[in-house]
DOFI-739299 format. One record per residue: residue in three letters; x negated, y, z negated of N, C-alpha, C in turn. Coordinates in steps of 0.1 Angstrom, whole numbers, m for minus. Each point is the difference from the previous one (the first is absolute). Layout:
// residues N
[atom "Ala", [X, Y, Z], [X, Y, Z], [X, Y, Z]] ...
//
This chain:
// residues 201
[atom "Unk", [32, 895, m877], [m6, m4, 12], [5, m13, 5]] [atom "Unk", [4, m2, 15], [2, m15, 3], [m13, m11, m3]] [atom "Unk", [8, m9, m4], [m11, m11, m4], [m4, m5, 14]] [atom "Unk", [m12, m5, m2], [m6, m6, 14], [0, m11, 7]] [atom "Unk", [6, m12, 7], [m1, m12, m2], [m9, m11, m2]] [atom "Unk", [m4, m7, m6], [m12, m7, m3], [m12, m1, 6]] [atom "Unk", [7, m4, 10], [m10, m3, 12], [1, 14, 12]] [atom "Unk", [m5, 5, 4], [m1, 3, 13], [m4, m8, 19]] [atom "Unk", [12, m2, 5], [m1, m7, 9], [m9, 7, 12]] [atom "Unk", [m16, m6, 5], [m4, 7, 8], [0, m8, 21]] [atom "Unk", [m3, m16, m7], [3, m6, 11], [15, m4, 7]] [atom "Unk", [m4, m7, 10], [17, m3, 10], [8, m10, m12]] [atom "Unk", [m11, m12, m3], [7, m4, m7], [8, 3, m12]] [atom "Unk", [m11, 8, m4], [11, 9, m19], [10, 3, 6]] [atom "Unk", [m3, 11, 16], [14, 9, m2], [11, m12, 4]] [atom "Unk", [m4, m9, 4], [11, m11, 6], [8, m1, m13]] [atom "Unk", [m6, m4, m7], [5, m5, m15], [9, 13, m5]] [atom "Unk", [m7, 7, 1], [12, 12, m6], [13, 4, 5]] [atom "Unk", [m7, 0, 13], [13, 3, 6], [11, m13, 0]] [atom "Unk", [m3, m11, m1], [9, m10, m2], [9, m1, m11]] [atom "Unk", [m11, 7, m12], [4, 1, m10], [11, 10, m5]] [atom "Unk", [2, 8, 7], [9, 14, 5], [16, m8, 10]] [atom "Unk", [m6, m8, 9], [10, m5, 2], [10, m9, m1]] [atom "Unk", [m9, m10, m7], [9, m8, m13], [5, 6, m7]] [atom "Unk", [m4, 11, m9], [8, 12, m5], [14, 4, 2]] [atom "Unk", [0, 5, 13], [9, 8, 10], [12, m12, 4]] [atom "Unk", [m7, m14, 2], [10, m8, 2], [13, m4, m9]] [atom "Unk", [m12, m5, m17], [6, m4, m14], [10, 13, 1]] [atom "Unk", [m1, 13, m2], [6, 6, m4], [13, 2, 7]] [atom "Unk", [m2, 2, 14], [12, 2, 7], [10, m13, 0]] [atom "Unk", [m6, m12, 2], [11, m7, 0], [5, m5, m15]] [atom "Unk", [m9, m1, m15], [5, m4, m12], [0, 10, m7]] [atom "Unk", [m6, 17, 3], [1, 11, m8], [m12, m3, m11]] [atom "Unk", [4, 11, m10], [m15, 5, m9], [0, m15, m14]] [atom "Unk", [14, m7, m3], [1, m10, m1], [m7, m14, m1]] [atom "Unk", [m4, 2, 19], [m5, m16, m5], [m15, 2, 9]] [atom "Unk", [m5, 13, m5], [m12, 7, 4], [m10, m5, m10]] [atom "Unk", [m8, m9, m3], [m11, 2, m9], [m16, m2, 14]] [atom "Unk", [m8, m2, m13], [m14, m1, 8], [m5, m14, 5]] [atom "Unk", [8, m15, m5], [0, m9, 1], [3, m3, 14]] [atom "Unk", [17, 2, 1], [9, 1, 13], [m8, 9, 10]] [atom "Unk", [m9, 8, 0], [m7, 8, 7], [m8, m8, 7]] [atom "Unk", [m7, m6, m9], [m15, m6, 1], [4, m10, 12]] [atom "Unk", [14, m7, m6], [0, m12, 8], [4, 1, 14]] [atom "Unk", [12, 12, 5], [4, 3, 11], [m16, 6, 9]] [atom "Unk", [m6, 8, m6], [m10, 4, 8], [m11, m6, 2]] [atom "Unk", [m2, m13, m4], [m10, m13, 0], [m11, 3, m7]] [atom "Unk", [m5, 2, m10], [m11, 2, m9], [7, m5, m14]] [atom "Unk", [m14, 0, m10], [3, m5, m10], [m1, 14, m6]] [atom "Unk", [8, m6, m13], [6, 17, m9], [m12, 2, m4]] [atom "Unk", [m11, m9, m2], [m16, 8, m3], [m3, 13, 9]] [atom "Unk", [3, m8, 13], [m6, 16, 8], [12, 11, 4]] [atom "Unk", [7, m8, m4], [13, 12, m2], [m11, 10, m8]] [atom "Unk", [0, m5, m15], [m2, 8, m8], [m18, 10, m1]] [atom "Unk", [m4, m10, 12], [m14, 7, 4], [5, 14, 9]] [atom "Unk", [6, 5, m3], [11, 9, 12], [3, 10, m4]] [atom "Unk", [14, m7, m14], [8, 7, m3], [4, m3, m16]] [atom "Unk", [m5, 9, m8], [3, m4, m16], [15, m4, m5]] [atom "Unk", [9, 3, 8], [16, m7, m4], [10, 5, 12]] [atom "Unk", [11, m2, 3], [6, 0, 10], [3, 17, 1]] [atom "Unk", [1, 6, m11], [5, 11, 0], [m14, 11, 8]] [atom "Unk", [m8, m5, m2], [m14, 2, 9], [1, 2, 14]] [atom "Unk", [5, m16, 2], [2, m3, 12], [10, 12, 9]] [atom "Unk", [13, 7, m6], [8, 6, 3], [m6, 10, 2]] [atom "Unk", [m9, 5, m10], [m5, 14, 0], [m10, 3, 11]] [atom "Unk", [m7, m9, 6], [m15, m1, 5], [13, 1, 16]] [atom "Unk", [10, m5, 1], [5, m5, 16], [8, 18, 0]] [atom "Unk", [1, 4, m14], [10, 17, 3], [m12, 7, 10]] [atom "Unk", [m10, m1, m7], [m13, 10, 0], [m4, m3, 16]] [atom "Unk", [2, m12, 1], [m7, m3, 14], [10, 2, 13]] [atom "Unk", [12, 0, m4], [14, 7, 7], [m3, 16, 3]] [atom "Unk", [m2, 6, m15], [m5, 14, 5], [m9, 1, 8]] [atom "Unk", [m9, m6, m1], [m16, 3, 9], [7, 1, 14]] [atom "Unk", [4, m16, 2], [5, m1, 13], [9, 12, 7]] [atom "Unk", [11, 4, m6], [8, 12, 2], [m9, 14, 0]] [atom "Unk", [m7, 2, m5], [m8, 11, 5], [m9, m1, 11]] [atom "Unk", [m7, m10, 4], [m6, m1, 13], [11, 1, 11]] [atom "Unk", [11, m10, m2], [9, 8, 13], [6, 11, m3]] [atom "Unk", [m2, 7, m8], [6, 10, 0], [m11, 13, 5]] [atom "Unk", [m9, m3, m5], [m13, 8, 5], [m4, m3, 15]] [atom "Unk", [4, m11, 7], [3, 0, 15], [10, 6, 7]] [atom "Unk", [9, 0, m6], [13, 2, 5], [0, 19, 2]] [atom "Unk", [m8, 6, m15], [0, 13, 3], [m8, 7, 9]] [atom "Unk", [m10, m12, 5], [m13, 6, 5], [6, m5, 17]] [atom "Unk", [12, m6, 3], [0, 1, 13], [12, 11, 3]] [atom "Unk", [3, 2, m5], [10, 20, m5], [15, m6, 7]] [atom "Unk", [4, m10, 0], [10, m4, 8], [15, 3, m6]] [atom "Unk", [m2, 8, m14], [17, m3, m10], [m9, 7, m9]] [atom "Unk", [12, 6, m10], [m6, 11, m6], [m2, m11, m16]] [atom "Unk", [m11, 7, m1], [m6, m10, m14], [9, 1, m12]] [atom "Unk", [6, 6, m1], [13, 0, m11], [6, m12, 3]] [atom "Unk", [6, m3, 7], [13, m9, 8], [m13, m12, m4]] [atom "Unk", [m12, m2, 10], [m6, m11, m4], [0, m4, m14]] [atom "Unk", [m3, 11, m9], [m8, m8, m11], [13, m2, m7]] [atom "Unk", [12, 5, m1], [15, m3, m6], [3, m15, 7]] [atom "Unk", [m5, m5, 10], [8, m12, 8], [m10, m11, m2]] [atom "Unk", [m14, 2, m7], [m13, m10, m7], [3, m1, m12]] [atom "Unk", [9, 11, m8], [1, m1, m13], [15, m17, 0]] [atom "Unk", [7, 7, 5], [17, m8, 3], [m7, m12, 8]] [atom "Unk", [m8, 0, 5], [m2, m17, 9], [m11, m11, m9]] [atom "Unk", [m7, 9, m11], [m10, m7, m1], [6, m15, m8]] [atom "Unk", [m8, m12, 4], [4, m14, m3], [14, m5, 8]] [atom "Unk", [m1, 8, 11], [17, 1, 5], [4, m14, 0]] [atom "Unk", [9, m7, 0], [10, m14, m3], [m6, m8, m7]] [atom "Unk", [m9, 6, m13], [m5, m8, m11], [8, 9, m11]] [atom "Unk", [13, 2, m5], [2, 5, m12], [m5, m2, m16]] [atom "Unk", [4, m15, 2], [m3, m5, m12], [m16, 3, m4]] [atom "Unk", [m8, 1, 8], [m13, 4, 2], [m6, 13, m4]] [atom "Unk", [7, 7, 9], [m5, 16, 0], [6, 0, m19]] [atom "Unk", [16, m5, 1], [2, 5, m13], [m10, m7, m13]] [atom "Unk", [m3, m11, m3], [m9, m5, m9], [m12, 5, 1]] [atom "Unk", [m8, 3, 12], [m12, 14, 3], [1, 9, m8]] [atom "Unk", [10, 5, 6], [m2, 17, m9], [7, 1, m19]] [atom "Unk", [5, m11, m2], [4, m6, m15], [m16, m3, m9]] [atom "Unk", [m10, m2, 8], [m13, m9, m7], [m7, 10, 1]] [atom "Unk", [0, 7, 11], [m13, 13, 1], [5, 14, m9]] [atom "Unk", [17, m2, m4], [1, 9, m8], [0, m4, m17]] [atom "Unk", [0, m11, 1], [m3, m9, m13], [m20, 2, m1]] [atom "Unk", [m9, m3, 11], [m12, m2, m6], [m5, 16, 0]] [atom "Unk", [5, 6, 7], [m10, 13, 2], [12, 14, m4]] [atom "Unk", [13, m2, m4], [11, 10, m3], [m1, 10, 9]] [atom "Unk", [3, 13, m5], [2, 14, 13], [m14, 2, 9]] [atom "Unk", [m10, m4, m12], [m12, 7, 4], [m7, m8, 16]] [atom "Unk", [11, m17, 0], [m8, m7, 12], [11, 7, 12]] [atom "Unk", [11, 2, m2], [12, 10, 11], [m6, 11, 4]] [atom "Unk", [m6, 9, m9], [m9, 14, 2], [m10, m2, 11]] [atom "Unk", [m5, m8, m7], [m17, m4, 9], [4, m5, 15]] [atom "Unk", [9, m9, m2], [4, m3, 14], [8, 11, 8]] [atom "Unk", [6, 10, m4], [5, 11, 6], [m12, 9, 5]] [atom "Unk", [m6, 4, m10], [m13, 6, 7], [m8, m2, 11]] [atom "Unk", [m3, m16, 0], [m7, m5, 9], [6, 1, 13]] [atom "Unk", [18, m1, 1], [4, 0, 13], [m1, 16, 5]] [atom "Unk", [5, 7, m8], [2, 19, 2], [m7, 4, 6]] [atom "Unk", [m13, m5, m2], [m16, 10, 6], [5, m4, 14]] [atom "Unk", [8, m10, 8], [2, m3, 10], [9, 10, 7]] [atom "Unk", [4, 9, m7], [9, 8, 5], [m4, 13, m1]] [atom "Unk", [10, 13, 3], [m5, 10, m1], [m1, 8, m10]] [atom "Unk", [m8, 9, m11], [0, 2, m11], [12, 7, m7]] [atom "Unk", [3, 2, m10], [12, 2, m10], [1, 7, m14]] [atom "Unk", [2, 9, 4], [1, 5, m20], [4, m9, m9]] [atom "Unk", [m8, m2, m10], [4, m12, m8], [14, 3, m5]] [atom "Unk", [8, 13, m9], [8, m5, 3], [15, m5, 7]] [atom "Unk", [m6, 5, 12], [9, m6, 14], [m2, m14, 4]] [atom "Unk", [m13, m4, m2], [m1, m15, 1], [3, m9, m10]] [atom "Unk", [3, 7, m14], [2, m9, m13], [21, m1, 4]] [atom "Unk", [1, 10, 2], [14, m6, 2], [7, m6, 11]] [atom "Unk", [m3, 3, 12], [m3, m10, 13], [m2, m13, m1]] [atom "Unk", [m14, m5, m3], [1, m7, m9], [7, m12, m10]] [atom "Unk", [4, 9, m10], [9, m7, m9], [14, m2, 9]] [atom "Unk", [3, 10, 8], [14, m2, 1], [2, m9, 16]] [atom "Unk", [m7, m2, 4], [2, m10, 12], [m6, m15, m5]] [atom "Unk", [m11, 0, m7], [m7, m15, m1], [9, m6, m18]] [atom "Unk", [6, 13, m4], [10, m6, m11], [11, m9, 8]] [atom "Unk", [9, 10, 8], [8, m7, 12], [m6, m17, 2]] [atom "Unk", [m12, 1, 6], [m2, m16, 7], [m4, m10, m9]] [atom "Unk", [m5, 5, m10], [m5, m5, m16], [17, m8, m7]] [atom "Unk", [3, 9, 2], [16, m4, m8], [6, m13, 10]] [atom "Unk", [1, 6, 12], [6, m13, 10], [m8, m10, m4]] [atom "Unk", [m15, 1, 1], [m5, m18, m2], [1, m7, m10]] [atom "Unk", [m1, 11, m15], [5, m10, m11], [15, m3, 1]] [atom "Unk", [7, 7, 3], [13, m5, 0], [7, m10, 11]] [atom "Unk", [m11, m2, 5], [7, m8, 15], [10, 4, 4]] [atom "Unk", [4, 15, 3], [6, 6, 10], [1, 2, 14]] [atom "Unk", [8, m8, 8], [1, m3, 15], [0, 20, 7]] [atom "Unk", [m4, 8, m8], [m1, 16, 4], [m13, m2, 6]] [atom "Unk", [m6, m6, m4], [m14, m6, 7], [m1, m5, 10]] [atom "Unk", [6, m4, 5], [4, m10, 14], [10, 10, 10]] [atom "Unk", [7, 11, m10], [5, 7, 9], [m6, 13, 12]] [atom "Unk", [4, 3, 10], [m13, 0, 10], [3, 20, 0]] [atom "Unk", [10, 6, m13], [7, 9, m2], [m12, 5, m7]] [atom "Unk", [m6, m7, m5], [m9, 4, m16], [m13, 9, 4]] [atom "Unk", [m5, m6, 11], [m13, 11, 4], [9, 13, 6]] [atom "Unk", [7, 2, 11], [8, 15, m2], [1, 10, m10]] [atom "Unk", [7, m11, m8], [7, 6, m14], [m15, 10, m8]] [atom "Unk", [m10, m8, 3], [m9, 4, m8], [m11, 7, 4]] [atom "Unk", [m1, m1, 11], [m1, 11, 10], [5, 13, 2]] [atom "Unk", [10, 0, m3], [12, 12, 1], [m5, 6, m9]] [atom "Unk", [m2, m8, m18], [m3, 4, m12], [m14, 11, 1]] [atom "Unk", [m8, m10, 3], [m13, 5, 4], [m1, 19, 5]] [atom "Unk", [6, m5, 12], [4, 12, 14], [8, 16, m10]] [atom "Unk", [9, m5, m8], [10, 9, m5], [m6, 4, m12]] [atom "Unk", [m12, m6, m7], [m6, 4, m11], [m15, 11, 10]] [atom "Unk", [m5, m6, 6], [m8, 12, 9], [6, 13, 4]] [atom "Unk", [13, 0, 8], [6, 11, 4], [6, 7, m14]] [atom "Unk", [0, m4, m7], [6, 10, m16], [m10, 2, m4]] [atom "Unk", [m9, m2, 2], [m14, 1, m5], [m5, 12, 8]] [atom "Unk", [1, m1, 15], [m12, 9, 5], [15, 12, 2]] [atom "Unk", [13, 3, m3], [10, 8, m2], [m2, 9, m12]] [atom "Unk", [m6, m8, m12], [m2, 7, m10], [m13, 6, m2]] [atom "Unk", [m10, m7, 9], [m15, 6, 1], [m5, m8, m9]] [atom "Unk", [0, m10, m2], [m6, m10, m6], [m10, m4, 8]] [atom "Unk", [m14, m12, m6], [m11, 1, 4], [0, m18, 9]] [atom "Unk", [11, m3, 1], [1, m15, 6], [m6, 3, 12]] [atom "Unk", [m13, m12, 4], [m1, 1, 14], [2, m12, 7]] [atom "Unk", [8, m6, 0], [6, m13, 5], [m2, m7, 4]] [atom "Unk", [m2, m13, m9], [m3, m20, m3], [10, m3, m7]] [atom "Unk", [m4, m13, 0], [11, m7, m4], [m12, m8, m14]] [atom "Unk", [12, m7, m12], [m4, m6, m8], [m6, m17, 3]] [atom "Unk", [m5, m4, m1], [m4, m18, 8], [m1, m8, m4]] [atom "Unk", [m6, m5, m12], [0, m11, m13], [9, m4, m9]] [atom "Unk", [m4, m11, m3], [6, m5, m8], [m9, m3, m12]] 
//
């Protein structure tokens, strides 16, 4: 189960704090990397003392995990707008939320999804897959298990590896296509796919 952060922020001011705390984060990392990231350097760029850092966030690796989780949230509300105004087919969307999410924060997105797979392993990737899917349209599990694996492996691998295939504007097509060509072999053989796309990370 994801751990919870210490505190729960309910007023303007907590969430001020947090969010500052997220962006001192975003800053340390991009410009000095995972390196010269601690919770100290945090504290200080986002103007609090590391006490209320830690009224927050029990260690930096927290911190990373708590900003993945709240990335997904975010990504599923526009994505649950985006399908509800019918303007682009929700495959294409939820493949181009997966590839954008933390877009021109690498070092970020990648240290995110390094801590949330460190505090919570497959089971916190799972949960967050599920939570986006219901946003789509339903799936034989195993058409969605390897959809799934084989597109959000794709964008998984680019971010730990800092692969500029991620930045390439080829990559949603490509995976699209993937998507598209695994449906039509599907409903050719009489398989039971009824067509979504995979969305989490």
């Amino acid at each position: 189960m994801p751990r919870v952060p210490r505190r729960q922020p309910r007023q303007a001011r907590a969430l001020a704090t947090r969010a500052a705390i997220f962006e001192a984060t975003a800053q340390i990392l991009e410009s000095e990397g995972e390196a010269g990231f601690n919770t100290n350097r945090v504290a200080e760029r986002a103007g609090v003392s590391i006490g209320t850092l830690y009224q927050y966030f029990s260690s930096k690796q927290a911190i990373l995990a708590a900003m993945a989780r709240e990335e997904n949230a975010r990504k599923r509300d526009v994505l649950a707008a985006e399908i509800a105004e019918g303007r682009e087919d929700p495959v294409r969307l939820a493949v181009r939320g997966q590839i954008q999410a933390m877009d021109g924060r690498p070092a970020t997105r990648r240290a995110a999804l390094k801590a949330i797979m460190a505090e919570e392993g497959v089971d916190g990737i799972v949960r967050e897959g599920r939570a986006a899917s219901r946003l789509l349209p339903r799936l034989d599990p195993f058409d969605a298990f390897v959809l799934d694996r084989a597109v959000n492996g794709v964008i998984r691998a680019a971010v730990l590896e800092g692969s500029p295939v991620l930045n390439d504007p080829r990559l949603e097509d490509a995976l699209v296509r993937l998507i598209e060509a695994y449906q039509a072999s599907a409903k050719k053989g009489g398989g039971s796919l009824a067509g979504a796309a995979p969305v989490a990370e």
